[in-house]
ChimeraX commands (.cxc) that place a marker at each C-alpha (Angstrom):
marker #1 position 15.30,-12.19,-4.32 radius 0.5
marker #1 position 14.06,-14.30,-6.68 radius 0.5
marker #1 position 10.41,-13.71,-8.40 radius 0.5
marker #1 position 8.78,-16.04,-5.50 radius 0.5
marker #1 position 9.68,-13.90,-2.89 radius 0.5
marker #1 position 6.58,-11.86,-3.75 radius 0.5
marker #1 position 4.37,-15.21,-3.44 radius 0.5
marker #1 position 5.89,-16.43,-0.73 radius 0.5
marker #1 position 5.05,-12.94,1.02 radius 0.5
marker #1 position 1.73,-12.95,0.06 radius 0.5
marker #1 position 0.94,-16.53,1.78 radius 0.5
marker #1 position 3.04,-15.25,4.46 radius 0.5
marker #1 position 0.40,-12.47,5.06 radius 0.5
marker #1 position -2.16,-14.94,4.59 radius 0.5
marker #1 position -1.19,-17.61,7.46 radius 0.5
marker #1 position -0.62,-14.26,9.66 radius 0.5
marker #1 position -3.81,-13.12,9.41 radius 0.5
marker #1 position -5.80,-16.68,9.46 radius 0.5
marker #1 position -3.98,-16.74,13.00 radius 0.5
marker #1 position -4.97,-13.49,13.80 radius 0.5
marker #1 position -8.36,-14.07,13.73 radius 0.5
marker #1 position -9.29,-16.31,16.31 radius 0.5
marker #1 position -6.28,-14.78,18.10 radius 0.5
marker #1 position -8.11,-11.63,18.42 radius 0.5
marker #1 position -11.54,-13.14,18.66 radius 0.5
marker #1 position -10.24,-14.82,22.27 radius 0.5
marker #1 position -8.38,-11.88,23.07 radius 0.5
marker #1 position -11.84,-9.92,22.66 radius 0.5
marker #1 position -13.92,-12.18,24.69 radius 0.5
marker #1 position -11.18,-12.14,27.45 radius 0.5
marker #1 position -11.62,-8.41,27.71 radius 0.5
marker #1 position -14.86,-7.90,27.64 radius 0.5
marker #1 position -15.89,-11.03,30.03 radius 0.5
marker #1 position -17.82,-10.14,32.99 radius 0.5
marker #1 position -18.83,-6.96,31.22 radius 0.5
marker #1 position -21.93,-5.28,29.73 radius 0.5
marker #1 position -22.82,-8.02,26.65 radius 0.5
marker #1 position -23.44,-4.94,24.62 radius 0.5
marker #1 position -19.49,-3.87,24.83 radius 0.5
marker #1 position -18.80,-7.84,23.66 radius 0.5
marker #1 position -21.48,-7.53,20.51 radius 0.5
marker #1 position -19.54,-3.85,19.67 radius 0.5
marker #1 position -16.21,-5.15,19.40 radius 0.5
marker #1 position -16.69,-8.32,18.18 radius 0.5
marker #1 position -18.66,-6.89,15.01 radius 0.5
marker #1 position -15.69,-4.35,14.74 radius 0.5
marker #1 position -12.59,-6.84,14.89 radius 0.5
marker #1 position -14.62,-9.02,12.45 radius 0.5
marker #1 position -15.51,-6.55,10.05 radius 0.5
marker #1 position -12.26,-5.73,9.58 radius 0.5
marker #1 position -10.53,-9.39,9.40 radius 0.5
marker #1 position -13.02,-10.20,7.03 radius 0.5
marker #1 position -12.62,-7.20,4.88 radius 0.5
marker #1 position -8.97,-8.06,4.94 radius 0.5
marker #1 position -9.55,-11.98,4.29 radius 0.5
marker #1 position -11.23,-11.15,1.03 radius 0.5
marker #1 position -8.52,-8.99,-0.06 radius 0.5
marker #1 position -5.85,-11.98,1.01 radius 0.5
marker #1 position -8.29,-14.47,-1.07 radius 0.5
marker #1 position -8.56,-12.11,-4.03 radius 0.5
marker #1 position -5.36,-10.12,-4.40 radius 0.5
marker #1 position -5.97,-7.25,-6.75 radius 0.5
marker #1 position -4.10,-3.06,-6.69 radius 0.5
marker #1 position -7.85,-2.34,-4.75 radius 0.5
marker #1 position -7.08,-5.34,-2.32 radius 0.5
marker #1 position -3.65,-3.61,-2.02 radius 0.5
marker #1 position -5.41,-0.52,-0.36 radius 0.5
marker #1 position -7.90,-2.59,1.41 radius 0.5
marker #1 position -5.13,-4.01,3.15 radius 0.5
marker #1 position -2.71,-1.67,3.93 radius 0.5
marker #1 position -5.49,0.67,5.41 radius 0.5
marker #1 position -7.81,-1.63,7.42 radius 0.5
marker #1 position -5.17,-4.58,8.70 radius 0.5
marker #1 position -3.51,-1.78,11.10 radius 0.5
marker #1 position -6.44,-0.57,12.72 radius 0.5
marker #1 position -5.90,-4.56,14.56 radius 0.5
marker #1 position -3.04,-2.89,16.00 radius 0.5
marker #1 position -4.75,-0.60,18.33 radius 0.5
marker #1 position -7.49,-3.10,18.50 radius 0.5
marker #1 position -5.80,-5.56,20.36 radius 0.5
marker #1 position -3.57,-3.33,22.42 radius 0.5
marker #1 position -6.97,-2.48,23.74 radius 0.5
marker #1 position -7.72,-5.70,24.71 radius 0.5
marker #1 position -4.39,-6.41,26.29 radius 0.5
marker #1 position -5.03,-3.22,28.41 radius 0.5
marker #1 position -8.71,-4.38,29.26 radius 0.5
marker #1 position -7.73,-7.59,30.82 radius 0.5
marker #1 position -7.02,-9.76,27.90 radius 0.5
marker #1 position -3.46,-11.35,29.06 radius 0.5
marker #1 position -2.12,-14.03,27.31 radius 0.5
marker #1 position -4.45,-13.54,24.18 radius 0.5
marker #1 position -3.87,-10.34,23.71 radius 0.5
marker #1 position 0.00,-10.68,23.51 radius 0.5
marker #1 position -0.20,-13.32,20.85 radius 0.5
marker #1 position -3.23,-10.45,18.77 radius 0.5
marker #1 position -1.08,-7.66,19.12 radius 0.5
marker #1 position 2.39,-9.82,18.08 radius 0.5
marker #1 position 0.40,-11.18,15.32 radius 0.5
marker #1 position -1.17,-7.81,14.13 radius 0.5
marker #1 position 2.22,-5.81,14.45 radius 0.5
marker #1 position 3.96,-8.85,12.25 radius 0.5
marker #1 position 0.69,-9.28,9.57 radius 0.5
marker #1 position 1.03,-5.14,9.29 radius 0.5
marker #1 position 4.83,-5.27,8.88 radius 0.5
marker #1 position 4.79,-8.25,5.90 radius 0.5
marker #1 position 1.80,-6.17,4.30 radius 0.5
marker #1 position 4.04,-3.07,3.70 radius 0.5
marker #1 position 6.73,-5.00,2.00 radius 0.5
marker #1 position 7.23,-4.19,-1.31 radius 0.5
marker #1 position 7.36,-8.49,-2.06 radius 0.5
marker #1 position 3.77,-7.59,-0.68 radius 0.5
marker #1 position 2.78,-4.83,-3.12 radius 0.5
marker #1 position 4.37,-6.53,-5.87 radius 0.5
marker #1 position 1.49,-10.05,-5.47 radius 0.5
marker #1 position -1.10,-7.57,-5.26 radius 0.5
marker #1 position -0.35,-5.82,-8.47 radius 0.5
marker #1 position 0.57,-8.69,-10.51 radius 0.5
marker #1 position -2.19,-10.99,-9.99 radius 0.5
marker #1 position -4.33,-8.18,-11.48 radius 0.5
marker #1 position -1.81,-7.86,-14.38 radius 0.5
marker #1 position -3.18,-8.27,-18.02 radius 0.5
marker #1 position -1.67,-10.64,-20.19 radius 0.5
marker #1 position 1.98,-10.91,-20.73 radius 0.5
marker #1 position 3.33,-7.62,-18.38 radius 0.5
marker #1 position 5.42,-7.58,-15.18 radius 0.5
marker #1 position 4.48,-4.60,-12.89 radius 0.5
marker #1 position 6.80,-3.33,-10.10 radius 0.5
marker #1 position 5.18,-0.92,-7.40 radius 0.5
marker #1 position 7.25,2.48,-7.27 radius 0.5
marker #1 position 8.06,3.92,-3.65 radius 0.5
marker #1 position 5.68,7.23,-2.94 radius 0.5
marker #1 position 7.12,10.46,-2.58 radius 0.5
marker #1 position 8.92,11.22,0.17 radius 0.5
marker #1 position 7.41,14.01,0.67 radius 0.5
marker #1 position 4.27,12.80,0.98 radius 0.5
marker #1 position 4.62,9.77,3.51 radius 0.5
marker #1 position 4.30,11.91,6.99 radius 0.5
marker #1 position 0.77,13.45,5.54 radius 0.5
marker #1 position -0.69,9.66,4.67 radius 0.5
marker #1 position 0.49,8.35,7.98 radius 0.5
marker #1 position -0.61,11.51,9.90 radius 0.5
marker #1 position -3.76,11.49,7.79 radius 0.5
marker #1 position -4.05,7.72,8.92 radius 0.5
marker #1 position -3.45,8.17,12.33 radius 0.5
marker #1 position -6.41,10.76,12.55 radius 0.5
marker #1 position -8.64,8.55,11.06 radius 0.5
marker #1 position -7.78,5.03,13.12 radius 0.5
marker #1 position -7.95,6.98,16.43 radius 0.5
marker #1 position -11.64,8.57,15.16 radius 0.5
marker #1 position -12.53,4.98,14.36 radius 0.5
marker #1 position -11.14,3.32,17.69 radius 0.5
marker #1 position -12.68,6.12,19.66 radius 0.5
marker #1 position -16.16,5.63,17.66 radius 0.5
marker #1 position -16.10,1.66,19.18 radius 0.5
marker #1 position -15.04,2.27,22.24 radius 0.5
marker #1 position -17.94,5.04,22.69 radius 0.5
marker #1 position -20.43,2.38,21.37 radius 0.5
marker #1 position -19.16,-0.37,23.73 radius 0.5
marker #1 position -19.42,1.94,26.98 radius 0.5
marker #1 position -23.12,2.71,25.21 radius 0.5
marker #1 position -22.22,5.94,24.70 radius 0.5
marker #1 position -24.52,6.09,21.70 radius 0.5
marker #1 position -24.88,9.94,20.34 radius 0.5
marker #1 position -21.07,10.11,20.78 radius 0.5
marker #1 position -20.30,6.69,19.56 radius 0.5
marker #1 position -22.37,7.43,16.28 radius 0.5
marker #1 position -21.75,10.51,15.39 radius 0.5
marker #1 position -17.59,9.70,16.01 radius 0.5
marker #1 position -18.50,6.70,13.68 radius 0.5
marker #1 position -20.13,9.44,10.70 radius 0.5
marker #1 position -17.32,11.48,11.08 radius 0.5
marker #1 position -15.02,8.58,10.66 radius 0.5
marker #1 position -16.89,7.08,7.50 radius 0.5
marker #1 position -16.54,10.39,5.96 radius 0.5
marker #1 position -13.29,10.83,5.99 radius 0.5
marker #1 position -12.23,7.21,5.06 radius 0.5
marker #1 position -13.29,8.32,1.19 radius 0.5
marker #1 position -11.08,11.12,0.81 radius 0.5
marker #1 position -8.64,9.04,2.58 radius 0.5
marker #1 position -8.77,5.56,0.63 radius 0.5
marker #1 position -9.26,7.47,-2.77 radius 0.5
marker #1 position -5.78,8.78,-1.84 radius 0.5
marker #1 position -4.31,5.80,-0.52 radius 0.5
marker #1 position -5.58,3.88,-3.95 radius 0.5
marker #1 position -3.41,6.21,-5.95 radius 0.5
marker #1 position -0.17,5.32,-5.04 radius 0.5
marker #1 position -1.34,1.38,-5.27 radius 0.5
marker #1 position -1.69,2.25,-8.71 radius 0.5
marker #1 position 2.02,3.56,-9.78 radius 0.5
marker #1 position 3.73,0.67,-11.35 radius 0.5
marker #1 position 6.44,0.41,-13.90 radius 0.5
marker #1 position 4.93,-2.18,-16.37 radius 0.5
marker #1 position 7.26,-4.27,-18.55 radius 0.5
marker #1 position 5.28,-5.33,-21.34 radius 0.5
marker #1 position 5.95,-6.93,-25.15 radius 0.5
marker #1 position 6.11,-3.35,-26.76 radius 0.5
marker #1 position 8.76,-2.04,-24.20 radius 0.5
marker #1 position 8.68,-0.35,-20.77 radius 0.5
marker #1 position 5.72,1.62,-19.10 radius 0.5
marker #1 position 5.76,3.97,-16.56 radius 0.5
marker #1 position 1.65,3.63,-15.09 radius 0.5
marker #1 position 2.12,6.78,-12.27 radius 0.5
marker #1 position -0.90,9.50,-12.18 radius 0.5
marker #1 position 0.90,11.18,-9.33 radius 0.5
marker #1 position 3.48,12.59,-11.03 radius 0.5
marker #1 position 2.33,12.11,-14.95 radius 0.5
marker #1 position -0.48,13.46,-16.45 radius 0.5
marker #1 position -0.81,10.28,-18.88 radius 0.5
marker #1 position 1.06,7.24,-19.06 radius 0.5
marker #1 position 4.08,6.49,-20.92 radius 0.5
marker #1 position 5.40,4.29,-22.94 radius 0.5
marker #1 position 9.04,3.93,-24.01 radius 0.5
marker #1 position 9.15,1.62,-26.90 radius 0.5
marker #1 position 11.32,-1.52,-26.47 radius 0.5
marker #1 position 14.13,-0.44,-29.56 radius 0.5
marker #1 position 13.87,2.95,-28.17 radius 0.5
marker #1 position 15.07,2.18,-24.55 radius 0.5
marker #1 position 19.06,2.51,-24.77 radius 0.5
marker #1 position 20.28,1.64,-21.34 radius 0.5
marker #1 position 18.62,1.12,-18.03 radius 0.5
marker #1 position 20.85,1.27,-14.72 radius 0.5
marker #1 position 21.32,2.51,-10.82 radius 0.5
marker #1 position 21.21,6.38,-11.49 radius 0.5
marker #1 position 24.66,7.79,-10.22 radius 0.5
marker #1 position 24.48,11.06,-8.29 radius 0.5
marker #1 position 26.06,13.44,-11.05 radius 0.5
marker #1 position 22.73,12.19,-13.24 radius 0.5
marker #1 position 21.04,14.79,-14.95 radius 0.5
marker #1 position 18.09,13.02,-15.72 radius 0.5
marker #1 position 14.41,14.07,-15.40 radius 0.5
marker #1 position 13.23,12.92,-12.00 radius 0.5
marker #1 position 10.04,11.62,-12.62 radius 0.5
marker #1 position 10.64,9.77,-8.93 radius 0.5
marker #1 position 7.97,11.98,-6.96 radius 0.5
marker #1 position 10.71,12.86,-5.55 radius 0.5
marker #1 position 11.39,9.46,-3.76 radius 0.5
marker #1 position 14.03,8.48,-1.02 radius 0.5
marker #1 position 16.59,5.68,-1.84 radius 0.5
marker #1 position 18.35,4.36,-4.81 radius 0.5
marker #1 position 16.55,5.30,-8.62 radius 0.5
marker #1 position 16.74,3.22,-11.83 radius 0.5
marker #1 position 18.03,6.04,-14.76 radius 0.5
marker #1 position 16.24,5.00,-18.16 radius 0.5
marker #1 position 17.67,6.27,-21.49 radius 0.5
marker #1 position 16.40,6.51,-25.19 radius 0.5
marker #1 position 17.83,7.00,-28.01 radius 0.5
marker #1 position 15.35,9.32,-29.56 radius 0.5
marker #1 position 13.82,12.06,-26.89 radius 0.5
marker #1 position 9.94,10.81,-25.84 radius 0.5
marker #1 position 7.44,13.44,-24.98 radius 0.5
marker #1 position 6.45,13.11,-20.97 radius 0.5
marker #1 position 3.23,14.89,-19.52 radius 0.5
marker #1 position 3.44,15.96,-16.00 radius 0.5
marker #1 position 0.63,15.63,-13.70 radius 0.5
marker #1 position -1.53,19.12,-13.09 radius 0.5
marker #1 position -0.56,21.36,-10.43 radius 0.5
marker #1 position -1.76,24.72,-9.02 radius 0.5
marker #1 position 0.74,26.22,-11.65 radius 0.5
marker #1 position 0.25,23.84,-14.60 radius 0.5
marker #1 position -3.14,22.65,-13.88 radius 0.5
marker #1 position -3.09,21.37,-17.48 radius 0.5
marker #1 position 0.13,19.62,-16.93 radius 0.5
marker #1 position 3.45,20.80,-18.06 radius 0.5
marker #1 position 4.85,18.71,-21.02 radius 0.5
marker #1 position 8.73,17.45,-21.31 radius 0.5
marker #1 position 10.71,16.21,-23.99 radius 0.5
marker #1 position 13.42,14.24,-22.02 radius 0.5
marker #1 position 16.64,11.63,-23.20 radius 0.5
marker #1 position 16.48,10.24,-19.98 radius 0.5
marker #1 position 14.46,9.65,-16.67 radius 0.5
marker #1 position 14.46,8.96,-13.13 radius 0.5
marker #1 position 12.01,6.21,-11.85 radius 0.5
marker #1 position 11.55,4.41,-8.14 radius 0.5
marker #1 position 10.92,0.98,-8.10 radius 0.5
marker #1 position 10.17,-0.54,-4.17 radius 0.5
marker #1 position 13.42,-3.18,-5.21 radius 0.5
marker #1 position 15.81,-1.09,-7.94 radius 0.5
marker #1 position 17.65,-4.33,-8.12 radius 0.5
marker #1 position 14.77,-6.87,-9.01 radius 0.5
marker #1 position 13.84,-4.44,-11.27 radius 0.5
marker #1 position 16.89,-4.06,-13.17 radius 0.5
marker #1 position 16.87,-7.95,-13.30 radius 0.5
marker #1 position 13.25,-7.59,-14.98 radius 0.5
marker #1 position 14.74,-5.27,-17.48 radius 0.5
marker #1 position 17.45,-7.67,-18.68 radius 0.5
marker #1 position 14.84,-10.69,-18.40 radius 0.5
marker #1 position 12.98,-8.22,-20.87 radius 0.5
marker #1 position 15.92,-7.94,-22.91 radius 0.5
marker #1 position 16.06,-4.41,-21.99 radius 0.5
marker #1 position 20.20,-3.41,-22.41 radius 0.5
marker #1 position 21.39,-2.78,-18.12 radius 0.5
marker #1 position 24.80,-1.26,-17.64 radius 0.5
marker link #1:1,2 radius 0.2
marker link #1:2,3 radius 0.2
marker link #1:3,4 radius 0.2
marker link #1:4,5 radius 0.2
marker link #1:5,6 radius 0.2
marker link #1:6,7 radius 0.2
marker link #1:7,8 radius 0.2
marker link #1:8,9 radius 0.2
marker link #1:9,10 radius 0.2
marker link #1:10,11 radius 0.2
marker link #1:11,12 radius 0.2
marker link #1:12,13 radius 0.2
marker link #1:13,14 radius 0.2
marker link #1:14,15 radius 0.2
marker link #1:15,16 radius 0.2
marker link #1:16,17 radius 0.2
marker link #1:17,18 radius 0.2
marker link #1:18,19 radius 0.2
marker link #1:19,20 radius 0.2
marker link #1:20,21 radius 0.2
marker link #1:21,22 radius 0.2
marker link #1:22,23 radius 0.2
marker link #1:23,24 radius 0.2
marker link #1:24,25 radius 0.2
marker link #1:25,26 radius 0.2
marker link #1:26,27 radius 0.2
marker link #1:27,28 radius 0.2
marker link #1:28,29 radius 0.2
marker link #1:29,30 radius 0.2
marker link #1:30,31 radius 0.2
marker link #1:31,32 radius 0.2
marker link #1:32,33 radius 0.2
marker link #1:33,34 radius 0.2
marker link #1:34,35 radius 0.2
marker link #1:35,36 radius 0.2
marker link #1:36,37 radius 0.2
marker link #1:37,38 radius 0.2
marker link #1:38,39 radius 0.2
marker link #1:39,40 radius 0.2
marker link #1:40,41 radius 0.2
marker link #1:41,42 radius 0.2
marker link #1:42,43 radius 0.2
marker link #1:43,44 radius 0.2
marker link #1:44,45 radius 0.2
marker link #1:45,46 radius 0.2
marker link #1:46,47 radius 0.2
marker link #1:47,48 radius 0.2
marker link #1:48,49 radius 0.2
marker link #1:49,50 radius 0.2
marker link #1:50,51 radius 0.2
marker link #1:51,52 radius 0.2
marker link #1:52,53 radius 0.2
marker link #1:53,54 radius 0.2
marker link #1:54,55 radius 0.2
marker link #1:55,56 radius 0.2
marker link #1:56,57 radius 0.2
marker link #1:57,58 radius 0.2
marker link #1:58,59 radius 0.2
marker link #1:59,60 radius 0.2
marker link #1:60,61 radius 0.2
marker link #1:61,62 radius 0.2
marker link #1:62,63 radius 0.2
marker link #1:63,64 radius 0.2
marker link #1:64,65 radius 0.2
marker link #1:65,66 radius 0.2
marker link #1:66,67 radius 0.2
marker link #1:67,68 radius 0.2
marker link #1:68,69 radius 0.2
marker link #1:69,70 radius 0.2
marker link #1:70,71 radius 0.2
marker link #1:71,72 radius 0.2
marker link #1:72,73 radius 0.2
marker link #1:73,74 radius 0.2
marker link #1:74,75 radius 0.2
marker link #1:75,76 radius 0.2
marker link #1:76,77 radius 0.2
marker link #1:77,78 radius 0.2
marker link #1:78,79 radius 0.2
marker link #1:79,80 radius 0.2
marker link #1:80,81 radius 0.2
marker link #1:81,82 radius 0.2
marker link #1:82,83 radius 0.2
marker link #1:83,84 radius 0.2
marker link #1:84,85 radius 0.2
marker link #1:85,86 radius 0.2
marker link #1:86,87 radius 0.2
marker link #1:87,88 radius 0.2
marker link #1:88,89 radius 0.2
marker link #1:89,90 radius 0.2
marker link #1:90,91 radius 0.2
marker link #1:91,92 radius 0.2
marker link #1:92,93 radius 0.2
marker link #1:93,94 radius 0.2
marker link #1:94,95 radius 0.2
marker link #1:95,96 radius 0.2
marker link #1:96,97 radius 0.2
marker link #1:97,98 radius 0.2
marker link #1:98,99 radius 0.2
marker link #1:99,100 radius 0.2
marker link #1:100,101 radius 0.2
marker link #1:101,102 radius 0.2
marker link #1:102,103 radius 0.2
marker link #1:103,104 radius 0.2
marker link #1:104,105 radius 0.2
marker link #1:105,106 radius 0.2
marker link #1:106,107 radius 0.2
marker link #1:107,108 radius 0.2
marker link #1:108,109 radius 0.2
marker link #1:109,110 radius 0.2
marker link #1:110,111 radius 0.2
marker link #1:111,112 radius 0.2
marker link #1:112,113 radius 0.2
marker link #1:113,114 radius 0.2
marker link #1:114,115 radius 0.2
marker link #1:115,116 radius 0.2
marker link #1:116,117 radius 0.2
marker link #1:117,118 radius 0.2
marker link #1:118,119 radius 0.2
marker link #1:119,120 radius 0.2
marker link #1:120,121 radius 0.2
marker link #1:121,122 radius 0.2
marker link #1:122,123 radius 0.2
marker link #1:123,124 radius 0.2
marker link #1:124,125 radius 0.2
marker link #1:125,126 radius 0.2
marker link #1:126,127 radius 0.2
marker link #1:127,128 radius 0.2
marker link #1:128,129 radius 0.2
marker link #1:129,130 radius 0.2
marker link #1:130,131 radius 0.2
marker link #1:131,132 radius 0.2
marker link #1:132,133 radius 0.2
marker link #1:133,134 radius 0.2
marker link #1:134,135 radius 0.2
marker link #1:135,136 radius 0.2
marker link #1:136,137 radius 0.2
marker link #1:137,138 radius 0.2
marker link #1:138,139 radius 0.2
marker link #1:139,140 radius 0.2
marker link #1:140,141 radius 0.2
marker link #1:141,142 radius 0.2
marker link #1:142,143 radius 0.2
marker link #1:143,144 radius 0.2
marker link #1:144,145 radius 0.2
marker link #1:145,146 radius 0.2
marker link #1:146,147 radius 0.2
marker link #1:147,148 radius 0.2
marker link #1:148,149 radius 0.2
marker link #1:149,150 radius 0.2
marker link #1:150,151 radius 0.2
marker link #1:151,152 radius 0.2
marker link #1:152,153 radius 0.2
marker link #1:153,154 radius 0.2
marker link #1:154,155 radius 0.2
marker link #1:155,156 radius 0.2
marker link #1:156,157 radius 0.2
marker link #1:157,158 radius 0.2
marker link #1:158,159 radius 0.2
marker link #1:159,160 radius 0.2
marker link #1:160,161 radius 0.2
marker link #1:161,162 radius 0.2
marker link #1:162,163 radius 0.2
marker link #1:163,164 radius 0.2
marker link #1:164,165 radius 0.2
marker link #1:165,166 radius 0.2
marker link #1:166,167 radius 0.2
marker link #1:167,168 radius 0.2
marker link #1:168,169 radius 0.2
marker link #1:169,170 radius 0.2
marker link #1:170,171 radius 0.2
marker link #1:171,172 radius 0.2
marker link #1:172,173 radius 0.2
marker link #1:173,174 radius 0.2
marker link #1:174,175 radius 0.2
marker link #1:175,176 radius 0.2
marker link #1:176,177 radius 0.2
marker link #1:177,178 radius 0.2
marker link #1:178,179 radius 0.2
marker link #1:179,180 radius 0.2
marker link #1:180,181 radius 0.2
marker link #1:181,182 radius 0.2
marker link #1:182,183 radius 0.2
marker link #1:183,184 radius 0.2
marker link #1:184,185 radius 0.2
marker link #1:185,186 radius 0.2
marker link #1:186,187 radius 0.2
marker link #1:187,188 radius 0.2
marker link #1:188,189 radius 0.2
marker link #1:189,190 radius 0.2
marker link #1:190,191 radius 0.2
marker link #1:191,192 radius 0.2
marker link #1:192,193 radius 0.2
marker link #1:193,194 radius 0.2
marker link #1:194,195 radius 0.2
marker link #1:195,196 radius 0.2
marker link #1:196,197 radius 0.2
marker link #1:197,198 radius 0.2
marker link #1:198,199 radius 0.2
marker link #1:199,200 radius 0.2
marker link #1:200,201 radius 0.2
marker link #1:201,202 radius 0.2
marker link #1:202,203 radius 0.2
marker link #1:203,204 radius 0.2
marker link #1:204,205 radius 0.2
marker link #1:205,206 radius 0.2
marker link #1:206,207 radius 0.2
marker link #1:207,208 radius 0.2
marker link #1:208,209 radius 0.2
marker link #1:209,210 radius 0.2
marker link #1:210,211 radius 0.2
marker link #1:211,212 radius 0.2
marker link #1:212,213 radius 0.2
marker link #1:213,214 radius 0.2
marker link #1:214,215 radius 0.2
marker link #1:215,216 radius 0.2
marker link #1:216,217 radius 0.2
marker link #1:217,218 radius 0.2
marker link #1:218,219 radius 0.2
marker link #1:219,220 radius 0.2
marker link #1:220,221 radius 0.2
marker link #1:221,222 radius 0.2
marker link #1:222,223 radius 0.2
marker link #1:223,224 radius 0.2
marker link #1:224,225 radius 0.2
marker link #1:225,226 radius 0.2
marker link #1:226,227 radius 0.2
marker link #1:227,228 radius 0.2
marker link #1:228,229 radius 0.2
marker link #1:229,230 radius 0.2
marker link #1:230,231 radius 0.2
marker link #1:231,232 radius 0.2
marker link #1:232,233 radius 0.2
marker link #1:233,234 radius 0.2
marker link #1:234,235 radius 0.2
marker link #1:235,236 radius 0.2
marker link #1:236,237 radius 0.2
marker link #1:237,238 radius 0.2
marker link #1:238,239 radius 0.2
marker link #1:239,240 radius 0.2
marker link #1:240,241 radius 0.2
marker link #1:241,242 radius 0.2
marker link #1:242,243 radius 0.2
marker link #1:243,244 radius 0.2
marker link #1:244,245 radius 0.2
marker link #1:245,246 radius 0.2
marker link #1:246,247 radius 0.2
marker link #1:247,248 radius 0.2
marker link #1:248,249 radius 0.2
marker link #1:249,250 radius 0.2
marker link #1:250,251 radius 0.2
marker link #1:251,252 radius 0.2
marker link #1:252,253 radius 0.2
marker link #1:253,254 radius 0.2
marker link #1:254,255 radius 0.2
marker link #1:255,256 radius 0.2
marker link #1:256,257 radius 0.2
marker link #1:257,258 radius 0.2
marker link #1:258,259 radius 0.2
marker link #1:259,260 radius 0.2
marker link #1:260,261 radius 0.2
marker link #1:261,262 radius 0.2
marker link #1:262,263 radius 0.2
marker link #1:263,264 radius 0.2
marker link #1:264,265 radius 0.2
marker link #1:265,266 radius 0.2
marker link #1:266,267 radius 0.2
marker link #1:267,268 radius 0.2
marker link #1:268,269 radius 0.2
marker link #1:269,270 radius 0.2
marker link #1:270,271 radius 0.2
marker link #1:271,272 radius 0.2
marker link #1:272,273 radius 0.2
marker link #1:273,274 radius 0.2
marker link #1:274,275 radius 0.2
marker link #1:275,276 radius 0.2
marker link #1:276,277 radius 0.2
marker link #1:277,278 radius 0.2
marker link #1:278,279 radius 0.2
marker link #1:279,280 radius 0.2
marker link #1:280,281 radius 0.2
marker link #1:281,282 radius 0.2
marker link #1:282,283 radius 0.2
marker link #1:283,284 radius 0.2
marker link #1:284,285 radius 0.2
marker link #1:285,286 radius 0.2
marker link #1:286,287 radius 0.2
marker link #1:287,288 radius 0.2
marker link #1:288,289 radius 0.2
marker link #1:289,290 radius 0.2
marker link #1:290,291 radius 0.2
marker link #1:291,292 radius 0.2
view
């Protein structure tokens, strides 16, 4: 793909969710019509407190709009499948089509990619790294728990089930710190082509960031499976990009239980996980980085 595929994505997600909106607003007013105005004031202030959040994201696109989108824009999901259950017919299959597509397009790694590099400084190319696989089943569990505390929390307040309803929605506000805190981490692990060579921004698995330095960086390509190479991946599934020096760099590892100081490395070569291996093997050579 070619380096508008990313901006192409991100108005992509934009038109979604500006026809999401009203969208969801009718589907809303379909399902609560003929009921208790409260339930209508409840959801309403929920769907658009979240479209909005997500709008200014969309307007502003930024690592931290990353996470704002990529946790709120699915809670729509539920959202309107409740008001296609509730009554809301034809509305609500045009929400929930909409929300599923917006949701799909904002976990694209085109996606990630606009976010990170509008908030780029100066002359540097950033390319999100996949998370560990490891790692994906808790945030999407972890997720899961929180949208169904947070759909349960407005549904309580729109039946006027208030002590339930509130304390649901304390419980929920609680835990979405922990949980976007987290979430924000792995919008932040890039690998950063800049003037002075390559970077490798990850505080999951580093303990600092590093730098190779542009003369230093001997040969960037698709890691074969017989590598040896430090796997500073996560671990992460798919294809990895294998970068070698010519004079060993000194890597810190991120603290663990065992190292909780970090555990340094002196390493020839090194395993990284860009979302698109091949764009970013194109970026290397557009950097004038050698690829074999």
């Amino acid at each position: 793909m070619t380096d508008v595929a990313p901006r192409s994505m991100l108005w992509a997600l934009r038109a979604l969710v500006a026809g999401l909106a009203p969208a969801l607003a009718f589907a809303t007013d379909s399902a609560v019509d003929q009921r208790a105005a409260l339930a209508g004031t409840v959801a309403t202030v929920a769907w658009g407190a979240v479209v909005a959040v997500v709008l200014v994201a969309l307007v502003a696109p930024s690592p931290l709009g990353l996470t704002v989108t990529r946790t709120t824009l699915p809670l729509l999901v539920p959202g309107a499948a409740v008001a296609l259950a509730t009554g809301a017919a034809t509305w609500g299959v045009a929400a929930l089509a909409l929300a599923l597509l917006a949701t799909l397009v904002a976990f694209t790694a085109e996606t990630a990619e606009a976010f990170v590099q509008a908030a780029a400084y100066g002359d540097e190319r950033r390319l999100p790294l996949r998370a560990p696989a490891a790692l994906l089943v808790p945030m999407v569990l972890s997720w899961v728990v929180w949208c169904a505390l947070a759909l349960a929390a407005a549904l309580a307040l729109c039946a006027g089930a208030w002590l339930p309803g509130v304390a649901l929605s304390l419980v929920a506000a609680v835990l979405a710190v922990p949980l976007f805190t987290r979430f924000h981490r792995f919008s932040r692990r890039w690998l950063v082509l800049v003037p002075a060579g390559v970077v490798l921004h990850d505080h999951v698995v580093l303990g600092e960031t590093l730098l190779l330095m542009r003369p230093n960086v001997a040969l960037a390509r698709l890691a074969p499976a017989s590598t040896e190479a430090a796997d500073f991946t996560g671990p992460a599934a798919g294809h990895a990009v294998e970068l070698t020096v010519r004079d060993m760099v000194l890597a810190l590892l991120a603290a663990t239980p065992a190292n909780p100081k970090g555990k340094a490395l002196h390493v020839q070569s090194l395993l990284v996980a860009p979302s698109r291996p091949g764009r970013a093997l194109r970026a290397l050579a557009t950097a004038k980085v050698p690829v074999g």
